[in-house]
N, C-alpha and C positions, 0 to 999 in steps of 0.2 A: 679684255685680254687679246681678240683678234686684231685691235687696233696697235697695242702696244708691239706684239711680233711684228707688223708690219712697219713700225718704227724705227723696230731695233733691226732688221734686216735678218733675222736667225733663221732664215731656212735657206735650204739647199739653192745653189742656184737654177741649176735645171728647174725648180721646181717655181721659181719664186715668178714667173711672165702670169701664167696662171694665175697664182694666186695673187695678186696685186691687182689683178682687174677686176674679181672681183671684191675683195679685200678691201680696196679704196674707197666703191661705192657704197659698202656699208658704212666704213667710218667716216665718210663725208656727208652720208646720210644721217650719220648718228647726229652730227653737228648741230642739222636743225630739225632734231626733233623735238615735239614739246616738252621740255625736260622736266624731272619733280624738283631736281634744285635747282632751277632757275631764281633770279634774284626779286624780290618785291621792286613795283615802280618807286624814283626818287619823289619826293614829296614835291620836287619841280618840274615834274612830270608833265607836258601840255598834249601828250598825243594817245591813243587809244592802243589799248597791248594790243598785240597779237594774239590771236585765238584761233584755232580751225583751220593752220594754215599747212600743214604737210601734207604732202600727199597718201591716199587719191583724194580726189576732189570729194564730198559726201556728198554734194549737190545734185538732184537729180538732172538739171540740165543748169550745168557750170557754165557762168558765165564768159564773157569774150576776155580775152589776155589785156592787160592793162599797160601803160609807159614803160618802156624796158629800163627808162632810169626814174623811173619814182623812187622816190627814197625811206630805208627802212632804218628807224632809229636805234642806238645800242650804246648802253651806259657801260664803260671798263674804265672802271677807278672812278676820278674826278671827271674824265673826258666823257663827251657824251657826240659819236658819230652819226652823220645823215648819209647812209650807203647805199649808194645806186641799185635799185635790185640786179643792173647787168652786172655786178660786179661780184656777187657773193656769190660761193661758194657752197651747192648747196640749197639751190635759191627757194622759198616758197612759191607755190603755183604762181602762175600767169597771172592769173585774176586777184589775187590777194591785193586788198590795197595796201597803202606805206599803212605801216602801222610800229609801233616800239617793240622791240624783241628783249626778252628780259633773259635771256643766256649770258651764260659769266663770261661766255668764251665767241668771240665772232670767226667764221671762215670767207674766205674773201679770193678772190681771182683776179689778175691784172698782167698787162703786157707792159716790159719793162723800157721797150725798144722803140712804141710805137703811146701816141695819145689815145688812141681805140680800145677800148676794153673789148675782153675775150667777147666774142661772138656768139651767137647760138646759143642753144638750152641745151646743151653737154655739159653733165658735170663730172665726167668721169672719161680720163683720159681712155685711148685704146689700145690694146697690145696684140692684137692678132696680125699684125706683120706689116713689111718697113714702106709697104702702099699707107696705110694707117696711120703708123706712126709718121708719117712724112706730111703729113697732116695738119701735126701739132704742130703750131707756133715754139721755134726750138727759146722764145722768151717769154712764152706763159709762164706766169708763178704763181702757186697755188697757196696760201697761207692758212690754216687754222690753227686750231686753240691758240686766240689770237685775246691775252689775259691780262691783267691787272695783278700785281704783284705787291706787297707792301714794305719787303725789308732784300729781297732776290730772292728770284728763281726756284722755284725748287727742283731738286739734282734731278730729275727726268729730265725737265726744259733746257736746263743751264748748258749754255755752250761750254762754260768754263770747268763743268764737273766731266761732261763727257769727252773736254778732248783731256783732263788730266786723266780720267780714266784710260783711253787707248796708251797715253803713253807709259805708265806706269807698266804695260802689259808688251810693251816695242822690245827686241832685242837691240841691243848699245849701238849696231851696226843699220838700221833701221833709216831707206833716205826718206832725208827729210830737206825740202827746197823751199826756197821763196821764190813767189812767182802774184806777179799782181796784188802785192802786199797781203800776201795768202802766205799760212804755211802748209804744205800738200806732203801729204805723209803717206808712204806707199806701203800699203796694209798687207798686201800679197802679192805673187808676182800674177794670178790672174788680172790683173786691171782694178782689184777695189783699193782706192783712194781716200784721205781725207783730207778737209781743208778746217783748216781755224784763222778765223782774222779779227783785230779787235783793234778800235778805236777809243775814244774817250766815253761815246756817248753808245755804242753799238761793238758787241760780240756774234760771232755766229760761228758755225761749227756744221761741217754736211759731211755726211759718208755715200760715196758711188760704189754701191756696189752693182746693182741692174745696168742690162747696158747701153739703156737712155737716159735713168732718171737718177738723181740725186734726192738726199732729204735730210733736212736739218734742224737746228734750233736757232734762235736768235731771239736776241737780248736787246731792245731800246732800251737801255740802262737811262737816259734823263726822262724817256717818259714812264720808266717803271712798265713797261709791258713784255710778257715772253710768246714766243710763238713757233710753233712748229711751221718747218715751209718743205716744199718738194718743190722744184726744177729740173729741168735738163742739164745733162750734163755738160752743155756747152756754153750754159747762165752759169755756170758756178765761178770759170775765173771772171767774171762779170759782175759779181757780187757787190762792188760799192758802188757800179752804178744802175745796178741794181734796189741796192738799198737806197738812193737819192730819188730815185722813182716812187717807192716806198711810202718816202716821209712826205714828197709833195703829194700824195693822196690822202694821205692821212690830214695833211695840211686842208686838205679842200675840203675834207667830210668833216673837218673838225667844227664842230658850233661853239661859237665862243659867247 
């Protein structure tokens, strides 16, 4: 439930800097936890699950931090990914070696501007003030419940349900622009925004309300996957090349 209000953006704004920092870190933490319905290994299985790996460490003296791109494997749908540990979102300790993670849903972190993947062992953005926040890479992008889908979306993820939802609820007089092959729909006059833009193979859908960050849904309609993402507000009209960052990672972790 804490994860889905912070999704949906429903609280005050005064209120929401607070609660998003810590808000975030639980559901990004939730991401890799050992979960009860994680998926059984594929029967083409060649590498050892994951076991023991969230945090704290149980060990009495934990071993030394391991390759920051070793790679940890993740079956969604027919695909099966090799993802850097510097890349995930979330990450299991240091020391964990690559091992298969058997989650329905992967979270992941990437610079869309830069070949560097984020830095450091932060996994959670900071909001106590614009020293901090000037911090962030304003083209980090954060993605999880990153799924497998078999026929589309269901109406939580769907970019296509929630931006029919907003407008359904728009007064007639409502602007609505194009901009960067975006349609940007102004929600209120305080500054909360939304965008939808869709392709043949990619939908997405962000609402700004915070007034750094964005969050959205997106839709790889040929690979069949949905995922929730957060950005800056200043990656949003950046958003397809964005998305072409995206697919070539996805490209590189993909084991064929």
């Amino acid at each position: 439930m804490l994860c889905e209000v912070l999704r949906f953006g429903r609280l005050k704004q005064r209120n929401l800097l607070l609660f998003f920092t810590a808000a975030t870190a639980l559901c990004l933490l939730s991401d890799f936890a050992e979960p009860s319905d994680s998926l059984p290994p594929r029967a083409d299985n060649p590498h050892v699950v994951c076991k023991n790996f969230s945090f704290p460490d149980p060990s009495p003296n934990p071993a030394p931090a391991l390759d920051a791109r070793r790679p940890f494997y993740f079956d969604i749908g027919p695909q099966r990914y090799a993802i850097p540990w510097l890349y995930l979102w979330g990450r299991p300790r240091p020391n964990v070696a690559s091992c298969l993670m058997t989650q329905r849903s992967i979270g992941f972190q990437f610079r869309y501007k830069t070949a560097d993947p984020a830095r450091g062992h932060d996994i959670a953005y900071a909001y106590d003030g614009p020293e901090l926040i000037s911090q962030v890479p304003i083209d980090r992008v954060r993605v999880f419940d990153f799924s497998y889908y078999d026929d589309a979306p269901d109406d939580y993820h769907s970019p296509a349900s929630r931006f029919d939802n907003l407008l359904s609820g728009l007064p007639a007089n409502a602007s609505r622009v194009r901009f960067h092959d975006l349609e940007v729909v102004q929600i209120n006059h305080a500054g909360h925004t939304a965008w939808h833009g869709q392709t043949e193979y990619t939908e997405v859908y962000f609402t700004c309300i915070l007034p750094f960050i964005c969050t959205g849904f997106l839709d790889l309609k040929d690979l069949k996957v949905s995922a929730s993402i957060v950005a800056s507000r200043q990656a949003v009209p950046d958003f397809w090349t964005l998305e072409k960052r995206l697919r070539s990672l996805l490209g590189e972790w993909e084991i064929h």
